[in-house]
C-alpha positions as CSV (number, residue, x, y, z in Angstrom):
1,X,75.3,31.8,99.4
2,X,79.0,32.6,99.9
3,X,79.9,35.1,97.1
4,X,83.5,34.6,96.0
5,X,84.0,36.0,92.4
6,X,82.8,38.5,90.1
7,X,80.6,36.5,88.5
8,X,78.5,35.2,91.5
9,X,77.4,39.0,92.3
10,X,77.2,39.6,88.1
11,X,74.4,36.4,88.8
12,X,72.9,37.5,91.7
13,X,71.9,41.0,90.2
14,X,69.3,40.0,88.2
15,X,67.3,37.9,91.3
16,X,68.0,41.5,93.3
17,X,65.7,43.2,91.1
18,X,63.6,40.6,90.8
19,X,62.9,40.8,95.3
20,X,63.3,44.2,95.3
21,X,60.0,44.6,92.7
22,X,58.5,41.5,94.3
23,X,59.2,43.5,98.1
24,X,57.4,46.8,96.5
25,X,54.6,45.1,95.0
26,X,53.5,43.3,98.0
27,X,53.9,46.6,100.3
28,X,51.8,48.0,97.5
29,X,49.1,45.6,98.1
30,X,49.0,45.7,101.7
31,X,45.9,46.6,103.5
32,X,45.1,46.4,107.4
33,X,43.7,43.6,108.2
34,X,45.2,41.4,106.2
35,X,47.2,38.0,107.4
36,X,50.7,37.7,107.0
37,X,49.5,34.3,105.2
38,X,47.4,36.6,102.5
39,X,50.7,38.6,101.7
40,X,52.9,36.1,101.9
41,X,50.6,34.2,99.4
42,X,50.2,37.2,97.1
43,X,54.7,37.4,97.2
44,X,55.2,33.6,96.5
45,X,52.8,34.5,93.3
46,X,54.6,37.5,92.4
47,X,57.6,35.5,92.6
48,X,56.3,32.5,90.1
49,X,55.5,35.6,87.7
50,X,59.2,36.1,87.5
51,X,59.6,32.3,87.3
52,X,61.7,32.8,90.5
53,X,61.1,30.2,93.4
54,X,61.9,31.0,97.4
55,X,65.5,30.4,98.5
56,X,64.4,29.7,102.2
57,X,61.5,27.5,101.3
58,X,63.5,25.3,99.0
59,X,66.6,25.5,101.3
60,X,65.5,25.2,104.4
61,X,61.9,24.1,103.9
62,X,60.2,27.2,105.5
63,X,56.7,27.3,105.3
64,X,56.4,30.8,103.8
65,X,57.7,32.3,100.7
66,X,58.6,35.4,102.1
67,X,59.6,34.8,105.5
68,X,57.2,36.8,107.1
């Protein structure tokens, strides 16, 4: 995303928060041993929580939420 006024970083605030808690939450549940699959699993559920969906996945069809 290109941000060209006021109001595109005014709307991207709120989504900034949303990845930052999302970010935090999934270093919180990291444990060794796990797969980058089993945290990237446990972000793309944090992110339906928010009722947020992943940017890379539905823009570039990544395979991963998170981009692990």
């Amino acid at each position: 995303m290109t941000i060209e006024t006021q109001d595109d970083i005014i709307g991207l605030k709120p989504i900034g928060q949303i990845v930052s808690s999302v970010l935090q939450r999934m270093l919180d549940t990291a444990e060794p041993g796990m797969t980058t699959l089993d945290l990237d699993l446990i972000g793309e559920r944090l992110l339906a929580e928010y009722g947020a969906r992943s940017a890379p996945q539905l823009t570039y069809g990544l395979p991963g939420s998170t981009c692990i």
